[in-house]
PATI-21288 format. One record per residue (C-alpha): residue in three letters; x, y, z. Coordinates in steps of 0.001 Angstrom, whole numbers, plus 500000, padded with zeros to 6 digits. Last residue first. Layout:
! residues N
AlaXYZ
...
//
This chain:
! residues 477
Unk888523747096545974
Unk890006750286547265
Unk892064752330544961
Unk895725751688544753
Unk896776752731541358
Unk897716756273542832
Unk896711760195541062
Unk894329759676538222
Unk894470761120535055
Unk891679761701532874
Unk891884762035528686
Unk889371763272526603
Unk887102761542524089
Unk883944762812522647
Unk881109761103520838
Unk879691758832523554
Unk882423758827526795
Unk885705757576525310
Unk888615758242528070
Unk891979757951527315
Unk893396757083530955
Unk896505758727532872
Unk898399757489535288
Unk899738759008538879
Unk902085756429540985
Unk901571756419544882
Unk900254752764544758
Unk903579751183542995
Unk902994750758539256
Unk903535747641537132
Unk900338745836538799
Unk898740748531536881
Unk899613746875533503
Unk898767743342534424
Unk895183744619535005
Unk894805745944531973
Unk896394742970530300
Unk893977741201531661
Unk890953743253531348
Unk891278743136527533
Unk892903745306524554
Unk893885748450526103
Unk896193750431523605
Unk899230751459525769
Unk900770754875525541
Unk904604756092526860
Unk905260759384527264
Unk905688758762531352
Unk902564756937531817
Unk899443756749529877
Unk896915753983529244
Unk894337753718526307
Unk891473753480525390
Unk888897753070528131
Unk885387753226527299
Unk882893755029529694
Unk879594753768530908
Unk879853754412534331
Unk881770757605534777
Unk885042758944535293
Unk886196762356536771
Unk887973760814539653
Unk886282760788543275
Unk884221757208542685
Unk887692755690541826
Unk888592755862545365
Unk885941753300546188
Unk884182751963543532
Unk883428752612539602
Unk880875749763538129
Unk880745748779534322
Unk883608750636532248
Unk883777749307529064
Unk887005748154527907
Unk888619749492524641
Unk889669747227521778
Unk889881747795517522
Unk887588750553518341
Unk884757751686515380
Unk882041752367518227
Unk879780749963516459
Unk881816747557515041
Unk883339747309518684
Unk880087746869520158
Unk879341743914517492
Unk883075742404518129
Unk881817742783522402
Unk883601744692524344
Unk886238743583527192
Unk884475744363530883
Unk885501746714533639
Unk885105747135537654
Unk886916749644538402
Unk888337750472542101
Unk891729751417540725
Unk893501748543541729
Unk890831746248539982
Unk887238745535540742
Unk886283741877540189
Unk884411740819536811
Unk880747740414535687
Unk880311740619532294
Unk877818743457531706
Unk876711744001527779
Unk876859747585526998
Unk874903749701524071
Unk876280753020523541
Unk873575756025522970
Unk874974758549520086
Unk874840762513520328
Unk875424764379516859
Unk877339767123517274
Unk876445770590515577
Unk878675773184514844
Unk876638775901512853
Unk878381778453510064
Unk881313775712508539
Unk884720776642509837
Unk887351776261506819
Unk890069774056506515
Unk893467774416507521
Unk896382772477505545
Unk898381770738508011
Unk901962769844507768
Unk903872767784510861
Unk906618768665513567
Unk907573766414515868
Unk908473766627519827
Unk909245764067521725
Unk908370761743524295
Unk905639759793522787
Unk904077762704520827
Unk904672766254521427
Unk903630768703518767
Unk904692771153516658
Unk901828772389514033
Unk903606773745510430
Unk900942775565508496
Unk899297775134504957
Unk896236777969504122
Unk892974776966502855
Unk891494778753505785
Unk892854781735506479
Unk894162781635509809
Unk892120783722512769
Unk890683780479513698
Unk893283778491514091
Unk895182781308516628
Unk892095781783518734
Unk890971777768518782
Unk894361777002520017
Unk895003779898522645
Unk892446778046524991
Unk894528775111524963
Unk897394777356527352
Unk900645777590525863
Unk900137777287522451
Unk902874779093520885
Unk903085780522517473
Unk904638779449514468
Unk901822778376512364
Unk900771775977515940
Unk903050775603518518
Unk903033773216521483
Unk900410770502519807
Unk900189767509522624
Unk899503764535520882
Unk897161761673522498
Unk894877761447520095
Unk896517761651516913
Unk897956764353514071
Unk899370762571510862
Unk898469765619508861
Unk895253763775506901
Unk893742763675510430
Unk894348767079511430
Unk892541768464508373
Unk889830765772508827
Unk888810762681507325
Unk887521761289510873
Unk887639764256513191
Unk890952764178516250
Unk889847763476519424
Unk891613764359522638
Unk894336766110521440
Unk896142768055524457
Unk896887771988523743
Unk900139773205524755
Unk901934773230528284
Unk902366771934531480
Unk905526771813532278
Unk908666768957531183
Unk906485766917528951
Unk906720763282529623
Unk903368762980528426
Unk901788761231531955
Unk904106764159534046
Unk902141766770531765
Unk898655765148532349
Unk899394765402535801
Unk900601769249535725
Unk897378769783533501
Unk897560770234529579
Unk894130771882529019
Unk891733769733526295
Unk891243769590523039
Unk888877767915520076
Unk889998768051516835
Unk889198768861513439
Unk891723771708512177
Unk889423774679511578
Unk889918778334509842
Unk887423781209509910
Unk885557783206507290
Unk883655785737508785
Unk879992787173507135
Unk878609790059505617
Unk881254790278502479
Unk883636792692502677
Unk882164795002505640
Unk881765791721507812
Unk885047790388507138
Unk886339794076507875
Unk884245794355510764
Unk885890791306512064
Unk889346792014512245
Unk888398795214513344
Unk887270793318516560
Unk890412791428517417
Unk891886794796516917
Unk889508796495519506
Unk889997793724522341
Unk886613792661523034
Unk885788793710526819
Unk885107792123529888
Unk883686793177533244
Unk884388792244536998
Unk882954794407539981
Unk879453792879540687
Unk877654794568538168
Unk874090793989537845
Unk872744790866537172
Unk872484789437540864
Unk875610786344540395
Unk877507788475537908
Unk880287788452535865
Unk879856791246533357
Unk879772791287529291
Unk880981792911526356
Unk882484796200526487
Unk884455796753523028
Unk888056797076523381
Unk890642799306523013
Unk889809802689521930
Unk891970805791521817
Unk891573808496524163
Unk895036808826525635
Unk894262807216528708
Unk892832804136527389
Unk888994803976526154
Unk886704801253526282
Unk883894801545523887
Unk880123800645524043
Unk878468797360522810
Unk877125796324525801
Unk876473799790528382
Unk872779799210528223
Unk872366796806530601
Unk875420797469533509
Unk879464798093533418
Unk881342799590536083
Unk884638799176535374
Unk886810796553537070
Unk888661795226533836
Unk889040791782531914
Unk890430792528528508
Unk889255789113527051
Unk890971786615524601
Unk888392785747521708
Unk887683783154520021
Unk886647780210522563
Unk884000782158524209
Unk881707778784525808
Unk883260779241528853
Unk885283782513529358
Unk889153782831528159
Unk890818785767529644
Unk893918787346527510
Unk894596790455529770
Unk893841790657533449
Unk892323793630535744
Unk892754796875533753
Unk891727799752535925
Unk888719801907536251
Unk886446804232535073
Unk882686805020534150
Unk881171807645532112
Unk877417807693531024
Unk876799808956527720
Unk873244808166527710
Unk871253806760530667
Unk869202803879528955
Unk869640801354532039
Unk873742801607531178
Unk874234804033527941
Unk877853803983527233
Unk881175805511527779
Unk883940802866529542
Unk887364804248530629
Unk890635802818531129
Unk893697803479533788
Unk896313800786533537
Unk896834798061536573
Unk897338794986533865
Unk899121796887531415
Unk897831797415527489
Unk900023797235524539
Unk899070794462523389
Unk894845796301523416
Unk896761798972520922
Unk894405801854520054
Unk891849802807517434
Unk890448806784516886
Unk886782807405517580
Unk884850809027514777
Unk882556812117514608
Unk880661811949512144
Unk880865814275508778
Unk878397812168506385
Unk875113810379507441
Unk873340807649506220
Unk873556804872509176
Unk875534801695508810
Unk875665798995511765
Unk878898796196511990
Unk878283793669514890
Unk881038792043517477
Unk879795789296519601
Unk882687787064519050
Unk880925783908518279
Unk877625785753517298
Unk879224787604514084
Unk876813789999512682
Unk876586791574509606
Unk875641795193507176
Unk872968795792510393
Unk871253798908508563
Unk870521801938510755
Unk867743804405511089
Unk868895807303512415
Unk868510809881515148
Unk870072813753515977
Unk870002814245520003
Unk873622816071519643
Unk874708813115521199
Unk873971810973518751
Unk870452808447518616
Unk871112804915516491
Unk867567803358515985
Unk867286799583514322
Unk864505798142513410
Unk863389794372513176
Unk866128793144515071
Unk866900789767515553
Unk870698790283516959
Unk871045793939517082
Unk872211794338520659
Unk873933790175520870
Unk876092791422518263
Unk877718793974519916
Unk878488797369518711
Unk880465798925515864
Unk879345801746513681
Unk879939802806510251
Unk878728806029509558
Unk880816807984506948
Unk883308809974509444
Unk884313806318510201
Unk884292804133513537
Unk881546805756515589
Unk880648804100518476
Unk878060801589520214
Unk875753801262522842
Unk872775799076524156
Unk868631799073524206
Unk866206796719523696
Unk862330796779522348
Unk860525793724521617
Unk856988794438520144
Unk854148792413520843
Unk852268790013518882
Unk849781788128520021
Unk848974785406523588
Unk850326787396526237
Unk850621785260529302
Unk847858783456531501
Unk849819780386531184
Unk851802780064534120
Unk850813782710536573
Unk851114786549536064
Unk854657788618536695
Unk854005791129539423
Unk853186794596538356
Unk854504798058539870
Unk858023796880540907
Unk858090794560537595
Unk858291797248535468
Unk860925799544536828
Unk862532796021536780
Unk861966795193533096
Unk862462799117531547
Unk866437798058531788
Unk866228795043529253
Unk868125792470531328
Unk864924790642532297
Unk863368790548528544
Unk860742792994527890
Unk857052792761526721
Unk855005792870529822
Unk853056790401531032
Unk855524787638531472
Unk855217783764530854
Unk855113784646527558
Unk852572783172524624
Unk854090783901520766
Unk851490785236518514
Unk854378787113516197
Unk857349788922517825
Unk858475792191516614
Unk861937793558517232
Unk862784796920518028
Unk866089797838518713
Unk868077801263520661
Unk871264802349519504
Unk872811805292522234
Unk876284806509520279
Unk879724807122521266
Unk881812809325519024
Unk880426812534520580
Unk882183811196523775
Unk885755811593522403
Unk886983814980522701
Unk884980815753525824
Unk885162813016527433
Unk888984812459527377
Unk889108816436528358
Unk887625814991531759
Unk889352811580532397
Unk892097813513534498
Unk894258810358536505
Unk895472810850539406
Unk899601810545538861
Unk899391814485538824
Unk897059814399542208
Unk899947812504544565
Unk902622814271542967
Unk900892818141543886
Unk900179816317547446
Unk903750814882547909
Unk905151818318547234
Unk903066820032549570
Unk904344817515552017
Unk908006818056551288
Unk907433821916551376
Unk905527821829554746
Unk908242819687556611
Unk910928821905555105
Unk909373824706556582
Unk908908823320559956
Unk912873822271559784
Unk913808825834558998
Unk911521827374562171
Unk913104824887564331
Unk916565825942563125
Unk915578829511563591
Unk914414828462567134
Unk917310826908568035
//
């Protein structure tokens, strides 16, 4: 019994000593990965010189520049108008790496943007002066040169073939402390941020702070995948969730910027929204899917292919739009002059047209328009909307052949996304779109529905148009 005990205790000790050793070989070793790689990474610091402008502050740093709060501890901001009326100098400071034994250097275009100098400091404490060869704001990638030969370079990775849950690593200089190493996991692939249309983020959990922008993110076999970006945050320091630009998305762009200083990019003229389960049921479309045309530009690419308001494009040069936020991604990275196929869903079925891409001027600019309404006093309808038929000059004006103007929203209609002021379009339901051409026939049209029935409006609100759906006809009068 007591050899048998004696066995058992020793099997007990094995299978736990074997647990441990397999518990610290799937740990992760991020050691030799720093020291093969971290010579790549490089500390750029800017100076930019601003002429005779008054701040609010009285010392020369913006809030996310890391020498602002050490500041501000010792020396409260000053009241409006007793600022710093001359010139000052700017200084900033963010991270960037290596990319050829030459000197080219990649880092974020928000670290060099307006620079008057740029300083790149290596590890082995060595400086240079460094030439911005371009900048592209959209995607936030920048191309630097210094004059030196024999660099260390970073070597590229995959960011497709990443895995949510895979070990990466961030090297950078957060508050100015260089070559600072922080880890973590992958957290979601292909995230779209507001205003970032053109580029899918590598979200990760890495600590990332001021300073580390512009640095690399490294997978477990030391190549680079992305360039750190930007943090979610409600305090401005990191709150857990960072995003990088995937490292092929950004060599894309270097090479634009190497070639000729600037990217080319192409455009199709319209305006899009997200396909929601609603919309989808409106459309006829069997999941919610694809990018919905709101708007499509007068004399524009998507114009001259036939595309309309109201179409739903599902692929787009042969590849799938499944969310709208892949759209402006895929139609941007086309060469413009180029002729694509674009599937789309139009009426309850799908089509395919031609469309020859055009090319992304350097500003977007919008021009906003004020719409002047007449009120004609009529009853609210099922919806709780209270709408009038527009007048031949308004119509001249907004270049509708009909539309009603929306004049008072009440009762249930008060918790949809429309607005006093707007112009309706058009009515969806089931694939099938009506052109609204008075308040009768409006009204005669949603006395076709029972109350639990979901429609969808095309919307006109100034310049834009996008398309709302609301969920019953039986809003209080």
């Amino acid at each position: 019994m007591k050899k048998l005990f004696s066995t058992l205790l020793l099997a007990v000790v094995v299978s736990f000593s074997t647990l441990s050793v397999a518990q610290q070989r799937s740990l992760p070793e991020f050691s030799e990965l720093v020291e093969r790689h971290g010579a790549a990474v490089v500390n750029i610091s800017t100076t930019q010189v601003v002429k005779g402008r008054s701040m609010q502050s009285p010392f020369p740093f913006d809030e996310d520049d890391p020498m602002y709060d050490l500041f501000r501890r010792f020396m409260p901001p000053q009241g409006p108008g007793r600022g710093m009326p001359r010139d000052f100098e700017h200084r900033s400071l963010g991270s960037g790496f290596i990319i050829s034994n030459d000197g080219y250097i990649l880092t974020n275009a928000h670290v060099v943007d307006a620079a008057d100098e740029v300083v790149v400091k290596l590890t082995d404490k060595r400086e240079f002066r460094a030439k911005v060869i371009g900048a592209d704001k959209r995607t936030d990638v920048a191309l630097i040169k210094i004059e030196a030969t024999g660099l260390p370079a970073v070597r590229l990775g995959d960011p497709g073939a990443l895995k949510v849950g895979e070990w990466v690593l961030a090297i950078g200089s957060p508050f100015g402390f260089d070559n600072s190493v922080t880890a973590g996991i992958v957290s979601a692939k292909g995230r779209s941020l507001p205003q970032e249309n053109y580029v899918p983020f590598i979200q990760t959990d890495v600590a990332i702070n001021p300073g580390n922008s512009g640095g690399p993110l490294f997978n477990l076999k030391g190549e680079v995948v992305g360039i750190n970006s930007q943090i979610y945050s409600r305090s401005g320091g990191f709150m857990g969730i960072s995003f990088a630009i995937p490292i092929d998305l950004a060599m894309d762009i270097q090479n634009q910027l190497k070639a000729s200083g600037r990217v080319s990019r192409g455009r199709m003229g319209v305006v899009i929204q997200e396909v929601t389960k609603e919309l989808a049921e409106s459309f006829g479309l069997a999941k919610a899917q694809g990018a919905l045309v709101s708007a499509v530009e007068k004399g524009g690419p998507a114009e001259k292919a036939g595309i309309e308001a109201g179409d739903v494009i599902l692929r787009f040069d042969g590849k799938p739009i499944n969310a709208s936020s892949d759209l402006p991604r895929t139609v941007a990275a086309t060469r413009p002059g180029s002729k694509v196929a674009v599937n789309l869903w139009r009426k309850g079925g799908a089509r395919d047209v031609e469309l020859v891409v055009a090319e992304m001027p350097a500003d977007d600019k919008q021009a906003a328009r004020t719409q002047k309404s007449r009120p004609q006093e009529q009853a609210a309808n099922r919806l709780g909307l209270i709408v009038s038929e527009l007048t031949p000059e308004q119509r001249r004006e907004l270049r509708v052949n009909g539309g009603l103007l929306i004049e008072e929203i009440r009762g249930a209609a008060t918790r949809t996304d429309l607005q006093r002021g707007d112009i309706l379009l058009a009515l969806i339901s089931k694939g099938t779109t009506t052109d609204l051409k008075s308040v009768e026939q409006f009204n005669r049209l949603l006395a076709q529905f029972d109350k639990s029935a979901s429609i969808t409006l095309l919307v006109r609100r100034g310049e834009v148009q996008t398309f709302v759906t609301i969920k019953g006809v039986n809003g209080d009068k």
